[in-house]
KOLTIMAR-623778 format. One record per atom (N, C-alpha, C): atom name; x, y, z. Coordinates in nm, 4 decimals, padded with zeros to 6 digits, always signed. Example, Ala and Ser with C-alpha at 12.3 -4.5 7.8 and 13.67 -1.06 7.14 Angstrom:
! KOLTIMAR-623778
 atome     east    north       up
     N +01.3190 -00.5690 +00.7800
    CA +01.2300 -00.4500 +00.7800
     C +01.3200 -00.3300 +00.7800
     N +01.2850 -00.2250 +00.7080
    CA +01.3670 -00.1060 +00.7140
     C +01.2900 +00.0030 +00.7870
This chain:
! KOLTIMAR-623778
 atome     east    north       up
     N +13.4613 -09.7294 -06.6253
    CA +13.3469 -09.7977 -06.6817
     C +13.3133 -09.7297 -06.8125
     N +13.3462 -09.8066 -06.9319
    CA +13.3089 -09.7408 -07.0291
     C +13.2051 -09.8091 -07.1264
     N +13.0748 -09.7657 -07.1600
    CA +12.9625 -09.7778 -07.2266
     C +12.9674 -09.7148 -07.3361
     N +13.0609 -09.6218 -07.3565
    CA +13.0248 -09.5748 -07.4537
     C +12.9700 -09.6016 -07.6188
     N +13.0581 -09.7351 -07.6725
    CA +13.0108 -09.7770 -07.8158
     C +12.8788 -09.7576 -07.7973
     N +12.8465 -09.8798 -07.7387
    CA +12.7377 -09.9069 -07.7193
     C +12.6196 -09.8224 -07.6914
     N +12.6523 -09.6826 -07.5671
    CA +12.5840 -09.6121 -07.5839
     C +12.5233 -09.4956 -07.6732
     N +12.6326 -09.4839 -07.7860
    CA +12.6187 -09.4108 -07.8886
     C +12.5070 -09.4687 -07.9633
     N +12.4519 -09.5795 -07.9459
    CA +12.3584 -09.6428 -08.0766
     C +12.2373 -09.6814 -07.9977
     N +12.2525 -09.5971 -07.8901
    CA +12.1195 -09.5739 -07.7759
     C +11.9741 -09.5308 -07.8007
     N +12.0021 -09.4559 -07.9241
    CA +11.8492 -09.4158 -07.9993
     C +11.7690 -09.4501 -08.0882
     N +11.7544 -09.5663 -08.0946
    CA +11.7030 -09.6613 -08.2646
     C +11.5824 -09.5342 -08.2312
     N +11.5410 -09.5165 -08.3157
    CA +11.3759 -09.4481 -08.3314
     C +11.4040 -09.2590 -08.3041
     N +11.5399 -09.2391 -08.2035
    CA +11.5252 -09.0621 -08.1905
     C +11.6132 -09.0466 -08.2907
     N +11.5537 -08.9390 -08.3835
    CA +11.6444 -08.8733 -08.4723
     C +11.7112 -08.7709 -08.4331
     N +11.8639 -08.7465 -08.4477
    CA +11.9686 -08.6301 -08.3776
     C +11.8830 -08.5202 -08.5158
     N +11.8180 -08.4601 -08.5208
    CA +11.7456 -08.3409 -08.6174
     C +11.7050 -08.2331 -08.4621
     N +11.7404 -08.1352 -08.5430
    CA +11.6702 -08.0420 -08.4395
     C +11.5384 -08.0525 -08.4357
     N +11.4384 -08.0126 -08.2849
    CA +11.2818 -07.9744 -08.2621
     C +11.2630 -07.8894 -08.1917
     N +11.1359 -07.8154 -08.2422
    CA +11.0961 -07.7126 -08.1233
     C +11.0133 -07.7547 -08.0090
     N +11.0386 -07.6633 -07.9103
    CA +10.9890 -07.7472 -07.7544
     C +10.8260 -07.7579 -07.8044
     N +10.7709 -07.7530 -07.8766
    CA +10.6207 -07.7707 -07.8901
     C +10.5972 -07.9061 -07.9915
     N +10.6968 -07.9264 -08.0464
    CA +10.6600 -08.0515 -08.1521
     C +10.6700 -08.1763 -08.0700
     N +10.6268 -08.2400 -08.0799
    CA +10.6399 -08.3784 -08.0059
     C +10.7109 -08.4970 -07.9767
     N +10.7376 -08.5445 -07.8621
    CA +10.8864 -08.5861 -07.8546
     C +10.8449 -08.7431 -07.9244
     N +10.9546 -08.7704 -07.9475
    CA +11.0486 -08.8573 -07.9986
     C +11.1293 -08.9385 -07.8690
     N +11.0045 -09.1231 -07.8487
    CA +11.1109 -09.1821 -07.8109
     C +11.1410 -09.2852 -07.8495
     N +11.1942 -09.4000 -07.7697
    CA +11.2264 -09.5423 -07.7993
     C +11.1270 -09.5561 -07.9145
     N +11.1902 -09.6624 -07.9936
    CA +11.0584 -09.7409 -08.0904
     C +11.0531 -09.8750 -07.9999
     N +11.1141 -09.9135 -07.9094
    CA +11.0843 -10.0594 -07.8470
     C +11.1411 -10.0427 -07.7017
     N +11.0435 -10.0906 -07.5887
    CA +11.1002 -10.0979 -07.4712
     C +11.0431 -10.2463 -07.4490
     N +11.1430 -10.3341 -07.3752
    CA +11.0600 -10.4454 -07.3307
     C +11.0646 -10.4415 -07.1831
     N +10.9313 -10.3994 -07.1162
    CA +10.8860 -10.3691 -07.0295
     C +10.9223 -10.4425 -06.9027
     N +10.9414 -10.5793 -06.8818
    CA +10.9967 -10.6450 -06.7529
     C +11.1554 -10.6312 -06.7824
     N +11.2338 -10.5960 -06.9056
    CA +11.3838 -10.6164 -06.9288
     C +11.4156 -10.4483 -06.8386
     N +11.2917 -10.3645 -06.8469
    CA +11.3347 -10.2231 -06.7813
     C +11.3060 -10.1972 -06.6606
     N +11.2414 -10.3264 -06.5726
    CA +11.1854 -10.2658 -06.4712
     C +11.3082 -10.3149 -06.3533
     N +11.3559 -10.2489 -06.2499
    CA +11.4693 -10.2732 -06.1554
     C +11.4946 -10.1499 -06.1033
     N +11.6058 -10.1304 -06.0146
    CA +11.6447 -10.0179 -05.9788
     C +11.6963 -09.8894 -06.0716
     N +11.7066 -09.8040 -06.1081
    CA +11.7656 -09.6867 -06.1821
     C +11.8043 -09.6028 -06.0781
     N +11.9532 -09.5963 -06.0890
    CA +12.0034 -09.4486 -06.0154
     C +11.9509 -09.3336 -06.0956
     N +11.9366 -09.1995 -06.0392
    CA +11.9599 -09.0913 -06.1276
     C +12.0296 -09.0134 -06.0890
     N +12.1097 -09.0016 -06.2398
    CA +12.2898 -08.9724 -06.2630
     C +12.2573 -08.8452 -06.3006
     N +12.1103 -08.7782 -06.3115
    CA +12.0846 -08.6268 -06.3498
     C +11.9894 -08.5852 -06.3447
     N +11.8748 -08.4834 -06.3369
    CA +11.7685 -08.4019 -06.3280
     C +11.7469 -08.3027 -06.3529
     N +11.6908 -08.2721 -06.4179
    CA +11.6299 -08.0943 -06.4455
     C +11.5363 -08.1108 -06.2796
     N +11.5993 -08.0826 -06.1488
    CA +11.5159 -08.1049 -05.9974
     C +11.4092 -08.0432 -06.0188
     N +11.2935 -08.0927 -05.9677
    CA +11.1777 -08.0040 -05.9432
     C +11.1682 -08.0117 -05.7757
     N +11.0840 -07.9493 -05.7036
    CA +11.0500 -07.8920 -05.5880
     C +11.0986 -08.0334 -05.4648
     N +11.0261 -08.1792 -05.5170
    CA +11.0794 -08.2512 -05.4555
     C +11.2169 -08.3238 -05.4268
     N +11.2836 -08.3179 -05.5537
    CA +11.4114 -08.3401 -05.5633
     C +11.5313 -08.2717 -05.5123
     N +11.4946 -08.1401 -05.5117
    CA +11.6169 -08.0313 -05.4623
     C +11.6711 -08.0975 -05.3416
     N +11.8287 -08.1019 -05.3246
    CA +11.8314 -08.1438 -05.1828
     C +11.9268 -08.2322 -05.1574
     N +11.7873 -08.3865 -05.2323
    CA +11.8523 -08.5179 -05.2009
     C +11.9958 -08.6086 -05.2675
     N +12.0083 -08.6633 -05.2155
    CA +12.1451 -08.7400 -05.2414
     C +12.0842 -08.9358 -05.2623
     N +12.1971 -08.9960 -05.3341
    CA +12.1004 -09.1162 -05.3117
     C +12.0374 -09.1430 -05.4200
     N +11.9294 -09.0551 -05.5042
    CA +11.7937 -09.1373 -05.5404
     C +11.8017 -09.2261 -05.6305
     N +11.7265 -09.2834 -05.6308
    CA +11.6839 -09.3897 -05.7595
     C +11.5199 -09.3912 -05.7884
     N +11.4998 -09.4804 -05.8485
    CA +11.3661 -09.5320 -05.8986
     C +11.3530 -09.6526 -05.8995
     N +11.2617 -09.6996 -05.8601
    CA +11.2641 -09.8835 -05.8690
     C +11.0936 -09.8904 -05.9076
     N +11.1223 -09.9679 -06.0076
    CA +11.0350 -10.0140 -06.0749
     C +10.9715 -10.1659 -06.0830
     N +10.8535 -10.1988 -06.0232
    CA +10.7943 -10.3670 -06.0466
     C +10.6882 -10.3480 -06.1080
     N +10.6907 -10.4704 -06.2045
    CA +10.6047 -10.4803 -06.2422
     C +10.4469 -10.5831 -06.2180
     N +10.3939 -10.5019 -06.1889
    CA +10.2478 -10.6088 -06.0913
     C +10.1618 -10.7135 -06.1905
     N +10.1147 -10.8205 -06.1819
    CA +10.0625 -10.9206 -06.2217
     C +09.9211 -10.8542 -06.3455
     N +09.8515 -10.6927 -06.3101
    CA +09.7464 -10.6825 -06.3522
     C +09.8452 -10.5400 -06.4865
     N +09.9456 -10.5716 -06.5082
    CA +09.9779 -10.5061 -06.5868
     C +10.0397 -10.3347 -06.5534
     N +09.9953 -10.2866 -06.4170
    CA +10.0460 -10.1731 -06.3928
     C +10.1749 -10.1933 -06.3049
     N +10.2438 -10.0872 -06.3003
    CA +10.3741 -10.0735 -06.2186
     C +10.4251 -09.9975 -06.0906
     N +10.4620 -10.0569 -05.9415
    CA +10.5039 -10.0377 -05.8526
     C +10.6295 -09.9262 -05.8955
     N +10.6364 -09.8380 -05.8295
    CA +10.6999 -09.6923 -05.8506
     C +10.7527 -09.6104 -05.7180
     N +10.8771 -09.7010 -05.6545
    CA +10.9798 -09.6354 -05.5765
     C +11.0365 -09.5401 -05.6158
     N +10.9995 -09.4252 -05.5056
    CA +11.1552 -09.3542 -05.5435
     C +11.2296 -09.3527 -05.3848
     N +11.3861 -09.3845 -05.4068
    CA +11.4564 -09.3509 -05.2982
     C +11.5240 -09.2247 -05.2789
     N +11.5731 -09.2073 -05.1656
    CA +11.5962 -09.0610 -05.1425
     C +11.6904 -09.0448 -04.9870
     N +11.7690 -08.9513 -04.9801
    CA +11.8251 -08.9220 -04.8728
     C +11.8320 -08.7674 -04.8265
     N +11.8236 -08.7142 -04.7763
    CA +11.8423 -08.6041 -04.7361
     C +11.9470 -08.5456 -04.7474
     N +12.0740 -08.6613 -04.6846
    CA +12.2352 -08.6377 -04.6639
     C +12.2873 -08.7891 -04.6783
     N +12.4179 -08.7643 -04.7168
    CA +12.4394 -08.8960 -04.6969
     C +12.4610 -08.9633 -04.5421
     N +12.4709 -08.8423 -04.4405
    CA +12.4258 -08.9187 -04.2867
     C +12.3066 -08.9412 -04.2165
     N +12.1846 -08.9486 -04.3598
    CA +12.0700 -08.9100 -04.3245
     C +12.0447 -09.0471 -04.3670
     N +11.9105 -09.1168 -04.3046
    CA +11.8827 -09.2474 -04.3331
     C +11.7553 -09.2473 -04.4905
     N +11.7523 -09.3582 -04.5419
    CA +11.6975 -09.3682 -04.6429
     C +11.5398 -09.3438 -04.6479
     N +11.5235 -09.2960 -04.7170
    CA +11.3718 -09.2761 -04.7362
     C +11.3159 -09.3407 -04.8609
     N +11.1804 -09.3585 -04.9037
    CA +11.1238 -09.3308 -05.0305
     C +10.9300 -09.3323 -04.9954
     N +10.9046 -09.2906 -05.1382
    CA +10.7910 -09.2873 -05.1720
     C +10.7671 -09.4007 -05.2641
     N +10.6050 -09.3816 -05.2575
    CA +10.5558 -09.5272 -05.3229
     C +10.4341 -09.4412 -05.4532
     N +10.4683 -09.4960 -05.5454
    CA +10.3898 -09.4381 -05.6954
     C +10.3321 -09.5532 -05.7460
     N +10.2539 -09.5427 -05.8365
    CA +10.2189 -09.6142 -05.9455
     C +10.1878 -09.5582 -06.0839
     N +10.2268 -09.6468 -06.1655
    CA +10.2433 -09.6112 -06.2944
     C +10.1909 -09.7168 -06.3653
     N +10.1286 -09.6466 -06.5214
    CA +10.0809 -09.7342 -06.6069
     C +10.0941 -09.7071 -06.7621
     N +10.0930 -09.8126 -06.8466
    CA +10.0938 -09.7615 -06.9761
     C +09.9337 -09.7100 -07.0332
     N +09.9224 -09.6224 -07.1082
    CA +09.7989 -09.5257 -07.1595
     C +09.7968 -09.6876 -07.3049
     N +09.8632 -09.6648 -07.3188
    CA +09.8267 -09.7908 -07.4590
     C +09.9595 -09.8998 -07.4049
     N +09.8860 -10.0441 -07.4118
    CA +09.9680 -10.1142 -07.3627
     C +10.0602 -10.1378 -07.4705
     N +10.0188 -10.1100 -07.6219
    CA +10.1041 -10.1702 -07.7326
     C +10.2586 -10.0258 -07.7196
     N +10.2817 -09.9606 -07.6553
    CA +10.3661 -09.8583 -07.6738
     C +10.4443 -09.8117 -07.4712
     N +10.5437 -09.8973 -07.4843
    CA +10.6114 -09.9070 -07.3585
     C +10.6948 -09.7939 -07.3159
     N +10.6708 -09.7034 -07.4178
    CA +10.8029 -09.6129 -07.4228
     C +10.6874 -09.4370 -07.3555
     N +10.6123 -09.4778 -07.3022
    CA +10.4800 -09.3586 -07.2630
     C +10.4453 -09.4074 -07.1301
     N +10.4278 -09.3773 -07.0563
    CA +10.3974 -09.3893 -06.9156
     C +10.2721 -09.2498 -06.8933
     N +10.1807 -09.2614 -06.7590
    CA +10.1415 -09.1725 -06.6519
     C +10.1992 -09.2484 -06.5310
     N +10.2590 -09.2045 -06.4760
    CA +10.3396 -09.2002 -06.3342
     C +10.2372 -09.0836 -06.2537
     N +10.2180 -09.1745 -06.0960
    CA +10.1159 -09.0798 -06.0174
     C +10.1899 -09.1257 -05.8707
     N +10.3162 -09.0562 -05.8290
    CA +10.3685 -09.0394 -05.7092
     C +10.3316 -08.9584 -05.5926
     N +10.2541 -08.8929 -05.6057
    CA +10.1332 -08.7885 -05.5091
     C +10.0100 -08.7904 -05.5676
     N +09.9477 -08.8409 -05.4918
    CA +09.8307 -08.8304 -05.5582
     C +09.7625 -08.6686 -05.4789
     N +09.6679 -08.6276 -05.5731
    CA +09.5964 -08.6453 -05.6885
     C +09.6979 -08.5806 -05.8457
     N +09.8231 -08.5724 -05.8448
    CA +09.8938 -08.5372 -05.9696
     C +09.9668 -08.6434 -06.0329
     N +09.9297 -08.6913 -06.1463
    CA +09.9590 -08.7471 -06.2420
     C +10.0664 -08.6755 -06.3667
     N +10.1504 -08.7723 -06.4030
    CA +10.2572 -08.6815 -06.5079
     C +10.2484 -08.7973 -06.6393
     N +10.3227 -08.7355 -06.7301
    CA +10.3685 -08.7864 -06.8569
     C +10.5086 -08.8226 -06.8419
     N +10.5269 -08.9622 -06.8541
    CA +10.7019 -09.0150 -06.8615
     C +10.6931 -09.0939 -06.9834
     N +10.8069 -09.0320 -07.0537
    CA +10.8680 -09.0738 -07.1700
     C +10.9721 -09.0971 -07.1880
     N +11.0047 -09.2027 -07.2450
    CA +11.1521 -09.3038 -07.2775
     C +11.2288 -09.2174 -07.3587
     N +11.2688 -09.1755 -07.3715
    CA +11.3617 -09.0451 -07.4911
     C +11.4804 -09.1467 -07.5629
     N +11.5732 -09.2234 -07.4614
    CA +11.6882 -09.3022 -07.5103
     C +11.6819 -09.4555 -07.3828
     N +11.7549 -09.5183 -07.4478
    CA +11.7639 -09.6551 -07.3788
     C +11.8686 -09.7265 -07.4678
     N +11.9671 -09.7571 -07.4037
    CA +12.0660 -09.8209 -07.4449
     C +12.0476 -09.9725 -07.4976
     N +12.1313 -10.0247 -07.5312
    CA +12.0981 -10.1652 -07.5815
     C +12.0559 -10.3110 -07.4855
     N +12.1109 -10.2555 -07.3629
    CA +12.1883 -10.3185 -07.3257
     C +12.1030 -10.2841 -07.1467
     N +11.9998 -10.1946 -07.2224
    CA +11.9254 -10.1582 -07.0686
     C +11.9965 -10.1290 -06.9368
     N +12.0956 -10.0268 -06.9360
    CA +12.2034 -10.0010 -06.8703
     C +12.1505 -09.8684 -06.8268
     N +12.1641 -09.7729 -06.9241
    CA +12.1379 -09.6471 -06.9252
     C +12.0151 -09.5763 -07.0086
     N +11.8942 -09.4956 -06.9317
    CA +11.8043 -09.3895 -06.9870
     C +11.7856 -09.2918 -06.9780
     N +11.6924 -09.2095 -07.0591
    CA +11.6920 -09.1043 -07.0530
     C +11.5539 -09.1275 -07.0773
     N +11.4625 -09.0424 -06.9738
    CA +11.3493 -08.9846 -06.9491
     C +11.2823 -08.8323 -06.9316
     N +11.2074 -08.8260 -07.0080
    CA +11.1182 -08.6398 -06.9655
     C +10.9968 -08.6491 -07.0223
     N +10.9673 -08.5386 -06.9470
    CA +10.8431 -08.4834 -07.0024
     C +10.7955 -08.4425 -07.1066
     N +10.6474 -08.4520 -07.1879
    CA +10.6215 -08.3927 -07.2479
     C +10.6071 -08.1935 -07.2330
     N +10.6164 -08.1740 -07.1684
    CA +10.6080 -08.0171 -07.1623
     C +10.7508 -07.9926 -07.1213
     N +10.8488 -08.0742 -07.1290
    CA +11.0018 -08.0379 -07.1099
     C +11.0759 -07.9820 -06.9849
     N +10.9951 -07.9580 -06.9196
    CA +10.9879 -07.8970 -06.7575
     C +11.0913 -08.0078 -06.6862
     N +11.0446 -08.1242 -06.6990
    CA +11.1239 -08.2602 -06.6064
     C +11.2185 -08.3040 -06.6833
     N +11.3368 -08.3681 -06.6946
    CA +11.4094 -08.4554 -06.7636
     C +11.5100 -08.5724 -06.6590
     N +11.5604 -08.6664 -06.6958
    CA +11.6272 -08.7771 -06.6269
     C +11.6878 -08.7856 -06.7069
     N +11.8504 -08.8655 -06.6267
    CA +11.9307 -08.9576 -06.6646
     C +11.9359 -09.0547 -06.5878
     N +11.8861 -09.1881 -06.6279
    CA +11.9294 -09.3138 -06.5282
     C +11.9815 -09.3454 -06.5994
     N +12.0111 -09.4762 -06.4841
    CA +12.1545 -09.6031 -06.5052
     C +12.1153 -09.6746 -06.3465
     N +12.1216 -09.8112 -06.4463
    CA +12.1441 -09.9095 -06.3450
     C +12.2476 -09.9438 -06.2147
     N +12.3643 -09.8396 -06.3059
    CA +12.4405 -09.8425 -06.1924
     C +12.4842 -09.6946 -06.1767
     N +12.5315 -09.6716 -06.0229
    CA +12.5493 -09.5189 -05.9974
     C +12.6259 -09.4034 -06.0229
     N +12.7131 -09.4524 -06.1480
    CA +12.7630 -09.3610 -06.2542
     C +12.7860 -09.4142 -06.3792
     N +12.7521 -09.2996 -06.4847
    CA +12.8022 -09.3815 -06.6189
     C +12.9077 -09.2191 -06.6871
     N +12.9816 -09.2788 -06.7821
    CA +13.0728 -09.2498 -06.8531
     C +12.9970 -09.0795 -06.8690
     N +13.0895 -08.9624 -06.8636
    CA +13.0700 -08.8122 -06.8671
     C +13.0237 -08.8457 -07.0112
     N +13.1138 -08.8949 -07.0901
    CA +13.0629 -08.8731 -07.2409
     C +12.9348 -08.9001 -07.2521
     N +12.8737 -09.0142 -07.2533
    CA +12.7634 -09.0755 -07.2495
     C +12.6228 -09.0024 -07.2032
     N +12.7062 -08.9015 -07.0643
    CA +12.5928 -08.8216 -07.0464
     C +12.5848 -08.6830 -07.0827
     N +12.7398 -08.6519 -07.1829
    CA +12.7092 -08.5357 -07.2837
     C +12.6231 -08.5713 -07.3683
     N +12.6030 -08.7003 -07.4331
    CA +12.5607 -08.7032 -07.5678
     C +12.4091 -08.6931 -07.5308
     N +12.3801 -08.7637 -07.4222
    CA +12.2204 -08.7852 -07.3957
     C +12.1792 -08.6496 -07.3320
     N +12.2426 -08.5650 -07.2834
    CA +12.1995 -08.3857 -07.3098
     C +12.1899 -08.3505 -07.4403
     N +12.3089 -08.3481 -07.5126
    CA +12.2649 -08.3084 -07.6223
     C +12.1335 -08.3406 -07.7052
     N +12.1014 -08.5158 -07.6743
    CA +11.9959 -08.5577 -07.7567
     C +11.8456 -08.4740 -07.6773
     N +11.8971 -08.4406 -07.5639
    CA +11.7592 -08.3879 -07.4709
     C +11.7182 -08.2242 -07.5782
     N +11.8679 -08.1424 -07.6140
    CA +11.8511 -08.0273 -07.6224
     C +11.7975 -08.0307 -07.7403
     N +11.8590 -08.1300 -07.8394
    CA +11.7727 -08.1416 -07.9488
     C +11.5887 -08.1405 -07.9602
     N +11.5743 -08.2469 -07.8521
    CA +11.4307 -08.2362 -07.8611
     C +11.3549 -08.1115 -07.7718
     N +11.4408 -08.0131 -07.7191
    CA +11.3951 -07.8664 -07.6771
     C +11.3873 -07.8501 -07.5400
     N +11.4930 -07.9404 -07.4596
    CA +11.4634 -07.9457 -07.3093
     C +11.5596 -07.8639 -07.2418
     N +11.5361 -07.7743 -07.1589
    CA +11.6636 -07.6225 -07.1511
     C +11.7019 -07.7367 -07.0291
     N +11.8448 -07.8186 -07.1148
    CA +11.9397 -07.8644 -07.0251
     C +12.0481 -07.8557 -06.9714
     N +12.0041 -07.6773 -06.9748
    CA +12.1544 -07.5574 -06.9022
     C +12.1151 -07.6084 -06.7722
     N +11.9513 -07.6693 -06.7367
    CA +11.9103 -07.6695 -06.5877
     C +11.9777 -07.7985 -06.5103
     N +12.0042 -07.9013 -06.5977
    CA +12.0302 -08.0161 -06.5464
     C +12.1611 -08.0224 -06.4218
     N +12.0694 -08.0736 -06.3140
    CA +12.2163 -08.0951 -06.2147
     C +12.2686 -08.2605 -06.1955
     N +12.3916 -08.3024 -06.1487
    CA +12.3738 -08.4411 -06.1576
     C +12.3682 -08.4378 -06.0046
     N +12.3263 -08.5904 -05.9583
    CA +12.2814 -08.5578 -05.8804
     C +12.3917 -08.6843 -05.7542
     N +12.4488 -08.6404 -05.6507
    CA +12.5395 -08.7350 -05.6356
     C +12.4920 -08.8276 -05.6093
     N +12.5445 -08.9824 -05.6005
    CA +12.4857 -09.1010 -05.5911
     C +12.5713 -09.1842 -05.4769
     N +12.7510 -09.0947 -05.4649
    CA +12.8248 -09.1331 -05.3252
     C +12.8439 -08.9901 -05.2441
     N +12.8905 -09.0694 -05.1329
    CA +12.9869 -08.9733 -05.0648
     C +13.0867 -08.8508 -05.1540
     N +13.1456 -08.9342 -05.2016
    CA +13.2859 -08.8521 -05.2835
     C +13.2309 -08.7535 -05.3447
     N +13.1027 -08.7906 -05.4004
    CA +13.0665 -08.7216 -05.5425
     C +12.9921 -08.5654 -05.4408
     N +12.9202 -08.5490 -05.3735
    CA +12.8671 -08.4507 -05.3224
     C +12.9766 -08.3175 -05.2546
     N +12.8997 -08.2107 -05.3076
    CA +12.9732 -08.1046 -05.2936
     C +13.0862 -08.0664 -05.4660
     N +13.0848 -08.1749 -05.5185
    CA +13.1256 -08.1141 -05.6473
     C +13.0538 -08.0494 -05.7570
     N +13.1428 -07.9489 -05.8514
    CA +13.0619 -07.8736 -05.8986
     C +12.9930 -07.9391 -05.9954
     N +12.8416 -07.9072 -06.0616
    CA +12.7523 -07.9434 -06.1224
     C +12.6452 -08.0861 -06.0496
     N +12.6931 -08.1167 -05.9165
    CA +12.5983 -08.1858 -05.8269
     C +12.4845 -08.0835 -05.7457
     N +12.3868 -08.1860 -05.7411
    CA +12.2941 -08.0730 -05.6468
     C +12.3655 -08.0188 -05.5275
């Protein structure tokens, strides 16, 4: 499966310039908000506390009638372990700017999600935090091209995200237990 052209021209709006982790990120200049909302595997993570572990996950995203967004995440334990998820909600802080989220999957903690890259073609993203702590790689489907997800590290490290941490995270059978999977 190769994305690559296409994914190379994944950043209208991020400039490949170096930043320091304190300057402010840089994402999409355009998301169209029902074209992004569906399932997303994630093909990578900087894990935080809840993530360590699982196999499986994704994100599924709907979008609700009053403008805010339904916020699955799936999850497995093992792959002989049965499916789980949690239920979030998320909203845009300014509706004119799609590429900014607060995501609130436990409540009472609320986060900052930001669009960093998005392909043309709404295939493949890249998401993190403003304080650089969190980062993502989705994809619609449950692997995309190694290159594709060198370049979108690199574009992470550019904007100051220590993505020595990133593990991918397996999404089959086959894939678990290899090196650089959780």
């Amino acid at each position: 499966m190769s994305r690559f052209p296409a994914i190379l021209l994944l950043m209208a709006g991020v400039a490949a310039t170096g930043c320091a982790a304190d300057a402010p990120l840089k994402t999409v200049d355009h998301v169209d908000l029902p074209r992004y909302m569906g399932t997303w595997y994630v093909i990578g993570t900087i894990p935080n506390m809840f993530e360590r572990g699982k196999v499986a996950t994704a994100d599924e995203y709907r979008l609700r009638p009053d403008g805010t967004i339904d916020n699955w995440f799936h999850y497995r334990k093992g792959f002989d372990q049965p499916a789980k998820r949690w239920h979030g909600t998320a909203w845009l802080p300014d509706p004119r700017d799609a590429s900014r989220w607060k995501v609130q999957l436990l409540w009472p903690f609320r986060s900052d999600y930001s669009i960093l890259a998005l392909s043309d073609d709404y295939r493949v993203s890249m998401v993190g935090l403003p304080s650089r702590k969190l980062l993502w790689v989705l994809a619609k489907d449950p692997v995309i091209d190694d290159a594709v997800y060198r370049r979108l590290l690199e574009l992470a490290r550019e904007q100051g995200y220590p993505v020595h941490q990133m593990r991918k995270v397996p999404q089959r059978p086959e894939d678990d237990g290899k090196p650089g999977y959780l």
